[in-house]
TORGUBA-5099 format. One record per residue (C-alpha): z, y, x; residue number from 1; residue in three letters. Coordinates in steps of 0.02 Angstrom, whole numbers. Example, Ala and Ser with C-alpha at 12.3 -4.5 7.8 and 13.67 -1.06 7.14 Angstrom:
BEGIN
Z;Y;X;nr;rest
390;-225;615;1;Ala
357;-53;684;2;Ser
end
This chain:
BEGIN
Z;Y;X;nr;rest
1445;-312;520;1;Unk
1340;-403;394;2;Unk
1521;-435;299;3;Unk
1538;-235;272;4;Unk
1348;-208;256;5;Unk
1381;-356;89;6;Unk
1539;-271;21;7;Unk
1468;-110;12;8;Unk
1300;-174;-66;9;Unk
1392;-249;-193;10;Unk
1490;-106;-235;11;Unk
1309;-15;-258;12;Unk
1239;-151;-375;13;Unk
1279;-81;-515;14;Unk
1198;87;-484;15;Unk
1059;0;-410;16;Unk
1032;-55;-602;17;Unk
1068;125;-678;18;Unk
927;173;-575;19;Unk
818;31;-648;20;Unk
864;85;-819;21;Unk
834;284;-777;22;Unk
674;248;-709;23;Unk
608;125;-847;24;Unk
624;302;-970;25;Unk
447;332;-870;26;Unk
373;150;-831;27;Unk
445;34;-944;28;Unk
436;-123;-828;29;Unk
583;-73;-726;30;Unk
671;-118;-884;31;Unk
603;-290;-891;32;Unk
643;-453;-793;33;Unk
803;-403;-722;34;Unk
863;-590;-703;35;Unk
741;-601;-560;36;Unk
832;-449;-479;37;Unk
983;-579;-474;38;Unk
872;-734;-382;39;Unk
867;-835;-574;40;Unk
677;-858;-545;41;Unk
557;-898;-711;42;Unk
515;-1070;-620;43;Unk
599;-1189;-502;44;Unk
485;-1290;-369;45;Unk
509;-1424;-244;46;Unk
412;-1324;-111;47;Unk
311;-1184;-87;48;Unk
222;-1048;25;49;Unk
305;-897;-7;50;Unk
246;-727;34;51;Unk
350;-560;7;52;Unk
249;-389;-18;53;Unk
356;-237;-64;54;Unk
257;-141;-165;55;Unk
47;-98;-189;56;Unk
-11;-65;8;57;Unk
95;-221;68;58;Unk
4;-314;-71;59;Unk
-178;-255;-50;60;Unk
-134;-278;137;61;Unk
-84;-463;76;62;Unk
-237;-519;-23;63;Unk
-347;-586;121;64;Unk
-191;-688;178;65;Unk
-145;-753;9;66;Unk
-325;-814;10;67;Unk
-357;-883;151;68;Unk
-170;-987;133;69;Unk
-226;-1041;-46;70;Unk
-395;-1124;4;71;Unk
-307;-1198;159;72;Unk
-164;-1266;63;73;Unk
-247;-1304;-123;74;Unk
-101;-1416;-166;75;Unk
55;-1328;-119;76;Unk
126;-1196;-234;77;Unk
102;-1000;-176;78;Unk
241;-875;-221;79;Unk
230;-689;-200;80;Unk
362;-577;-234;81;Unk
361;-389;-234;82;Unk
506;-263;-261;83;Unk
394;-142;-366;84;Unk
295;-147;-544;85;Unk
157;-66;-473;86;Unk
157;-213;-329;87;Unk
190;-355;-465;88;Unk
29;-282;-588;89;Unk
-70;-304;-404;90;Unk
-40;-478;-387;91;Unk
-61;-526;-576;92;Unk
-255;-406;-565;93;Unk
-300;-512;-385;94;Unk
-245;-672;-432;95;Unk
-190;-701;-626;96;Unk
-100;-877;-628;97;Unk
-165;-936;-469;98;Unk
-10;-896;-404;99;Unk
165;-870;-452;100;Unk
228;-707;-438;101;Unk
429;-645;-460;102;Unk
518;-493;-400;103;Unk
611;-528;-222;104;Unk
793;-529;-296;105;Unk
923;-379;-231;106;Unk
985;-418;-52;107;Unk
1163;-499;-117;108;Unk
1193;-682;-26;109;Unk
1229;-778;-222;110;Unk
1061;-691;-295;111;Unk
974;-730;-109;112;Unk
1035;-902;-124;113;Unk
992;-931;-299;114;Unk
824;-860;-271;115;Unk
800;-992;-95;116;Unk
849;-1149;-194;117;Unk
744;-1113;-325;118;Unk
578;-1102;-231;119;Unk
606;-1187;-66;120;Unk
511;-1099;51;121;Unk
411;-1203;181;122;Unk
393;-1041;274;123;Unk
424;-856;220;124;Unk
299;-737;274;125;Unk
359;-540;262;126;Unk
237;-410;266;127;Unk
253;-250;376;128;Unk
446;-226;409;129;Unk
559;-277;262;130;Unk
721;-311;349;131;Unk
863;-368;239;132;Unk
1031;-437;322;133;Unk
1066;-561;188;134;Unk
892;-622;158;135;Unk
852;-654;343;136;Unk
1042;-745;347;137;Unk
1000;-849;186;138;Unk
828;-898;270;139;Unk
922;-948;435;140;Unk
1035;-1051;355;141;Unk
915;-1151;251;142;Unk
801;-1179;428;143;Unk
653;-1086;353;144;Unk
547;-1008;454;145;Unk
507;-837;462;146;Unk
365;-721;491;147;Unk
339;-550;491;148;Unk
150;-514;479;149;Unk
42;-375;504;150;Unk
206;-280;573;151;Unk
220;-99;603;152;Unk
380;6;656;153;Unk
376;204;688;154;Unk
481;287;801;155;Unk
581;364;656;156;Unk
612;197;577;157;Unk
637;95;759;158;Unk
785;228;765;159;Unk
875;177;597;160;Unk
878;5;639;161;Unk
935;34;821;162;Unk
1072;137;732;163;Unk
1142;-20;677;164;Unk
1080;-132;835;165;Unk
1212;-271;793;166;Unk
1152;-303;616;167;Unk
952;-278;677;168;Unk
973;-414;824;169;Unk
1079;-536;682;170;Unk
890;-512;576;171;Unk
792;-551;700;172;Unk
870;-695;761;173;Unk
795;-777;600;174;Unk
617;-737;636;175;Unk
530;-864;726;176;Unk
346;-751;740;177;Unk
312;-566;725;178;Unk
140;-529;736;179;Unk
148;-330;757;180;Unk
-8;-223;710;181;Unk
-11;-144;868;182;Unk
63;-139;1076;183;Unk
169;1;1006;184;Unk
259;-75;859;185;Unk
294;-215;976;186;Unk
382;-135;1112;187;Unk
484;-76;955;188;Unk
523;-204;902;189;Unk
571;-321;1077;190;Unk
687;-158;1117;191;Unk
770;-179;961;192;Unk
811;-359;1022;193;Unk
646;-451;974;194;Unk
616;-594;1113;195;Unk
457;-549;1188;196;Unk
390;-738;1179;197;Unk
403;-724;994;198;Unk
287;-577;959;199;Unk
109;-576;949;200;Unk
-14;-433;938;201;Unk
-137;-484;808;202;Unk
-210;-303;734;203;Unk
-208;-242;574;204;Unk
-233;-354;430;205;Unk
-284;-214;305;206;Unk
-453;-187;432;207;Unk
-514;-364;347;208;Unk
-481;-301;178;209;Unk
-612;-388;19;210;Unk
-723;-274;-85;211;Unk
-739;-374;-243;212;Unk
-905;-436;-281;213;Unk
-940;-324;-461;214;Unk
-901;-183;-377;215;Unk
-1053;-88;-362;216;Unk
-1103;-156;-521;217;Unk
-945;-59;-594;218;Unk
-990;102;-479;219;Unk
-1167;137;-541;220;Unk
-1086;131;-731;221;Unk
-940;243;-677;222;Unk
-1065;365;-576;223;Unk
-1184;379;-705;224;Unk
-1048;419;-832;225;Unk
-985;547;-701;226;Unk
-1164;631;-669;227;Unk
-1262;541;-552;228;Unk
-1300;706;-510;229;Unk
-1137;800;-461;230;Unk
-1044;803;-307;231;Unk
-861;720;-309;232;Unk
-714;721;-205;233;Unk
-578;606;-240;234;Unk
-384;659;-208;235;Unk
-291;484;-198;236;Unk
-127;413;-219;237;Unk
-55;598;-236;238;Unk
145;629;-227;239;Unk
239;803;-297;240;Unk
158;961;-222;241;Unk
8;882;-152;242;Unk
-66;891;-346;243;Unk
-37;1081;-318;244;Unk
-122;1085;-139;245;Unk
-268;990;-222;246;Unk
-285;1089;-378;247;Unk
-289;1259;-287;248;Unk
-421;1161;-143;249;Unk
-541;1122;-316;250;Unk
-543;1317;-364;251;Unk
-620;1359;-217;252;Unk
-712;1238;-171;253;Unk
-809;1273;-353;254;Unk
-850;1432;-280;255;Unk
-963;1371;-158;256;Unk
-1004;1206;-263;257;Unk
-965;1250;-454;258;Unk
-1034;1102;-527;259;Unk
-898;996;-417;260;Unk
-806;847;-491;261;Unk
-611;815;-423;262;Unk
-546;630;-466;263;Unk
-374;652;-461;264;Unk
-267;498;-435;265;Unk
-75;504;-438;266;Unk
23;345;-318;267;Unk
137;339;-466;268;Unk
116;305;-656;269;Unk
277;364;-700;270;Unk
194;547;-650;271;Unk
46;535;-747;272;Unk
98;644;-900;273;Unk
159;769;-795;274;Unk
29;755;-691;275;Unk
-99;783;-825;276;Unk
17;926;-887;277;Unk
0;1019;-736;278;Unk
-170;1017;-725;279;Unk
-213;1084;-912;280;Unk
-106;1232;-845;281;Unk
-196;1267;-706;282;Unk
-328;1307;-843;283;Unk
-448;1136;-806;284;Unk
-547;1021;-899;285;Unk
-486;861;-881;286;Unk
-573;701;-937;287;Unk
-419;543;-926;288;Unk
-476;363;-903;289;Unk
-335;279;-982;290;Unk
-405;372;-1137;291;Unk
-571;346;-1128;292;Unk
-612;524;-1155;293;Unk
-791;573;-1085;294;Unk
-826;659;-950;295;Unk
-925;803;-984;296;Unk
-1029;930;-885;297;Unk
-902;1044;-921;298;Unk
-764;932;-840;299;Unk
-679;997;-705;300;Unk
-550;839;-673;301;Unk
-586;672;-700;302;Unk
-415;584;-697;303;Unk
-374;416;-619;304;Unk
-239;358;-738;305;Unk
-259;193;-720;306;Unk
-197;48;-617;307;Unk
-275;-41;-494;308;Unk
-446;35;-480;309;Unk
-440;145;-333;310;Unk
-557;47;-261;311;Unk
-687;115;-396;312;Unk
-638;279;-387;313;Unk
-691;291;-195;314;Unk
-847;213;-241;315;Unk
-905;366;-326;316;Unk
-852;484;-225;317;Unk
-953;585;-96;318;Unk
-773;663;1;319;Unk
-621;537;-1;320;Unk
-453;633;34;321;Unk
-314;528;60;322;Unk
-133;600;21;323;Unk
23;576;55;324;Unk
-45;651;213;325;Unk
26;845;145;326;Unk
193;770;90;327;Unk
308;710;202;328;Unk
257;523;175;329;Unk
166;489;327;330;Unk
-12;478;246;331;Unk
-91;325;144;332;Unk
-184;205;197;333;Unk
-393;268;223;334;Unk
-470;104;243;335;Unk
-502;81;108;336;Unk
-628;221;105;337;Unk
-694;202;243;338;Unk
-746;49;226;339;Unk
-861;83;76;340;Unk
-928;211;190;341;Unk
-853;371;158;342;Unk
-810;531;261;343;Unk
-603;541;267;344;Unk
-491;701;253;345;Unk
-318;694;267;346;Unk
-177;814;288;347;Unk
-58;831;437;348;Unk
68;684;407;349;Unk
-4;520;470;350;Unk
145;428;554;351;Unk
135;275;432;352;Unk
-51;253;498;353;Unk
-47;329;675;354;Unk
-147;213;763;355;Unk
-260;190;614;356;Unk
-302;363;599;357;Unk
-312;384;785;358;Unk
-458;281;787;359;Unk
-543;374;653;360;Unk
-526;535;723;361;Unk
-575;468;895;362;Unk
-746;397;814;363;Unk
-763;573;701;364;Unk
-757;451;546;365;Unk
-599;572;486;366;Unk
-546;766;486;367;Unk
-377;801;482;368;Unk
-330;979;417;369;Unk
-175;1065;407;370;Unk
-157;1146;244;371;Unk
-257;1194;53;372;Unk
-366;1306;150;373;Unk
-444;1209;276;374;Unk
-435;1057;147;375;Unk
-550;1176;33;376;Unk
-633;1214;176;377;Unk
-688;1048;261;378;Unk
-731;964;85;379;Unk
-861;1123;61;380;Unk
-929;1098;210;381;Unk
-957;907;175;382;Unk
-1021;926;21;383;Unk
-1152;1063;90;384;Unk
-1210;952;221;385;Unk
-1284;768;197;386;Unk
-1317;740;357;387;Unk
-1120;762;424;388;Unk
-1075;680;259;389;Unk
-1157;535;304;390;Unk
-1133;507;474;391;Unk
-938;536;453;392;Unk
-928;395;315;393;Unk
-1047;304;438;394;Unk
-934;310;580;395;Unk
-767;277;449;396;Unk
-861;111;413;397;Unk
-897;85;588;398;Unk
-713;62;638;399;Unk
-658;-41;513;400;Unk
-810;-163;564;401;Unk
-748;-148;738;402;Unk
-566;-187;725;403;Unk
-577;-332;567;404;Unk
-507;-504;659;405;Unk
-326;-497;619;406;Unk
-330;-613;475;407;Unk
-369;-778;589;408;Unk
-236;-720;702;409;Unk
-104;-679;589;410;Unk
-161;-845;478;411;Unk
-168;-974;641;412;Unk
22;-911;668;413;Unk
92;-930;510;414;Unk
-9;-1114;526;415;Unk
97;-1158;660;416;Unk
245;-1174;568;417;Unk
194;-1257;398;418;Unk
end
C-alpha cells in the first residue's frame, strides 16, 4: 500500500509546490528555501538529536523538551524541523542559533532519504501525531528510533487512519515509544495496531510550558501604553468568521463597558490585511502593532499583528478568549492563559483540547458559550465583576499547576533510547 500511497504523492508534488508559490503572494517565506522541501538540508552532521514540530502549537508545546535535551546533551547537535513559516520563525525567536532548524522535507522516499543521511538522527522525536508512510519507512530502515511525544489522537482523526489500517500498522511498526497525552489517545492508538507495551501515558507536555523571564517587565510597558486603566479582552489566534463573531461580541459588550479595549489576534499572518480591512469597516478604531501606531483613548481595537508575542498579549488582558473554538478547528490551545492567571472563554468546538478543556470547566477556570451572544454576554459579566474575574483566572492557573509533570516523563523516555 505504501507503493500506491508513493506514486500518487509524487504525482501531487508538483501541485504541492503551486500551492507554495500561491500562498507565498501573502507570506513570502513559503517562497523561500524550497531545497529543504526536497531533504538537501543547509548543513550536513555526523549525528544529531532531531526533533520534528509541524507548525507554532507543536513548537511552543516543544520548547521545554528542546531545553531540557540541550542542557542534558550540550555536545551533540539539536535539529528541529517544522513544516510551517510560522513554526520555523518560533524556533529561530526561542532559540536563535542554538539550534539548527530546517523544514521536514515532503514525504517522498529520495527527499526522506536525502534529508536522513544528511543529519543522522540518533533518535527522532515527533510531536503530537505526524504520521508519514515514507518518513516512518526511511527511519526504520536506517534503525533510528522513534518517538512520538506528547501524543494526542481524536476520534475523527483515529478514524482516517483506521481507514487505511494497513498503511497505519506499517507506521507504527517504526515507533519504538509513544507517550500519549492521555488514557484516551492511547486506546487510540493500541486499536489502531500500537503494541500496548510500547505506549506510555505521560500527560500533557504543554501543562509545563516556560513564561520567559522579561515578561512582566514587557507587560507593565504594553499595559501602560494600553491604559492601565481600561478593561481588555483578548480574541486569539482567530480563523475566517470568528473575526466577525468577535467584532459584533465588542459592540455590545461597549454598551455595558464603553471604554473596553479588544486585542484582536489573527492565527495567520497571511490574513492580517484583510483582517485589519474588515475591521475599519465595521466602523472601529484600530491601533496595529506592527506599525507602531498608538493606542489612543479613542481606540477601539488594538491589533496583534505581530509574531510570536501572544504570550504578551494575554498578559494584559483582563478576559482571554481563545478561538478556533467558533470555527470548526477544534479550539486552540488555553494554557497558555491560564497559566498567567486568566479567566478562559471559548466557543463550542474543543475536540483538539477535550481533555484539556474538560479540566477547566470541571475546576470553573473556563466558560464555554455557544455563540456572539453569550460570548458578549459572559465577557460583560467578567469584566463587571472582579471577584468572578479573579477567581476564574485563579482556578485556570490552578490546573495547569496541578497537571505540570509530563516533561520528566516524556524526557526519561526519549533518554532511553539515546
Amino acid at each position: 500500500m505504501r507503493y500506491l500511497y508513493t506514486v500518487l504523492f509524487y504525482l501531487v508534488l508538483p501541485f504541492l509546490f503551486l500551492r507554495l508559490l500561491l500562498r507565498s503572494r501573502r507570506a513570502p517565506e513559503y517562497r523561500r528555501r524550497w531545497a529543504e522541501r526536497l531533504g538537501i538540508t543547509p548543513f550536513q552532521l555526523e549525528k544529531c538529536i532531531w526533533v520534528h514540530a509541524v507548525s507554532v502549537g507543536e513548537t511552543l508545546a516543544a520548547v521545554p523538551l528542546i531545553k531540557a535535551l540541550k542542557a542534558n546533551y550540550p555536545q551533540i547537535p539539536i535539529v528541529v524541523t517544522n513544516m510551517t513559516p510560522t513554526g520555523a520563525a518560533r524556533v529561530k525567536a526561542a532559540f536563535g542559533d542554538a539550534v539548527l532548524q530546517t523544514y521536514i522535507p515532503y514525504d517522498a522516499p529520495d527527499a526522506m532519504a536525502r534529508f536522513l543521511s544528511r543529519v543522522n538522527p540518533l533518535v527522532g522525536v515527533v510531536m503530537e501525531t505526524e504520521l508519514w508512510p515514507n518518513l516512518f519507512a526511511g527511519c526504520k530502515k536506517r534503525k533510528i528510533p522513534m518517538v512520538i511525544t506528547n501524543a494526542r489522537l481524536s476520534p475523527k482523526s483515529a478514524k482516517g487512519y483506521e481507514a487505511i489500517g494497513t498503511l497505519t500498522r506499517e507506521m507504527l511498526t517504526a515507533v519504538h515509544i509513544l507517550a500519549s497525552q492521555g488514557i484516551a489517545d492511547a486506546e487510540r492508538f493500541v486499536a489502531l495496531g500500537m503494541p500496548k507495551e510500547k505506549v506510555f501515558v505521560t500527560g500533557n507536555l504543554k501543562f509545563d510550558l516556560e513564561l520567559p523571564s522579561d515578561l512582566a517587565a514587557k507587560s507593565s510597558v504594553l499595559k501602560t501604553q494600553l491604559g492601565s486603566d481600561r478593561l481588555i479582552w483578548v480574541a486569539a489566534s482567530t480563523h475566517p468568521t470568528e473575526e466577525e463573531i468577535v467584532l459584533s461580541a465588542h459592540k455590545k459588550i461597549r454598551e455595558k463597558h464603553p471604554r473596553a479595549l479588544l486585542i484582536l489576534v489573527p492565527r495567520h499572518p497571511d490574513r492580517f490585511d484583510s483582517v485589519r480591512e474588515l475591521v475599519q469597516q465595521q466602523g472601529f478604531k484600530i491601533a496595529s502593532r506592527s506599525r507602531n501606531e498608538i493606542c489612543t483613548p479613542e481606540t477601539d481595537v488594538y491589533f496583534g499583528d505581530t509574531m510570536g508575542e501572544l504570550l504578551l498579549m494575554y498578559s494584559v488582558c483582563d478576559v482571554a478568549f481563545v478561538a478556533g473554538s467558533f470555527a470548526k478547528i477544534g479550539g486552540h490551545n488555553m494554557l497558555e492563559a491560564a497559566a498567567l492567571d486568566k479567566p478562559i472563554v471559548m466557543g463550542p468546538q474543543l475536540y483538539n483540547f477535550a481533555e484539556i478543556s474538560e479540566k477547566l470547566l470541571s475546576a470553573q477556570g473556563m466558560v464555554k458559550v455557544q455563540n456572539g451572544d453569550e460570548l458578549a454576554e459572559t465577557v460583560s459579566r467578567l469584566f463587571a465583576d472582579e471577584n468572578y474575574r479573579k477567581q476564574t483566572g485563579d482556578h485556570a492557573l490552578s490546573v495547569v499547576e496541578a497537571n505540570r509533570g509530563a516533561l520528566k516523563k516524556q524526557l526519561e523516555l526519549i533518554q532511553s533510547l539515546i
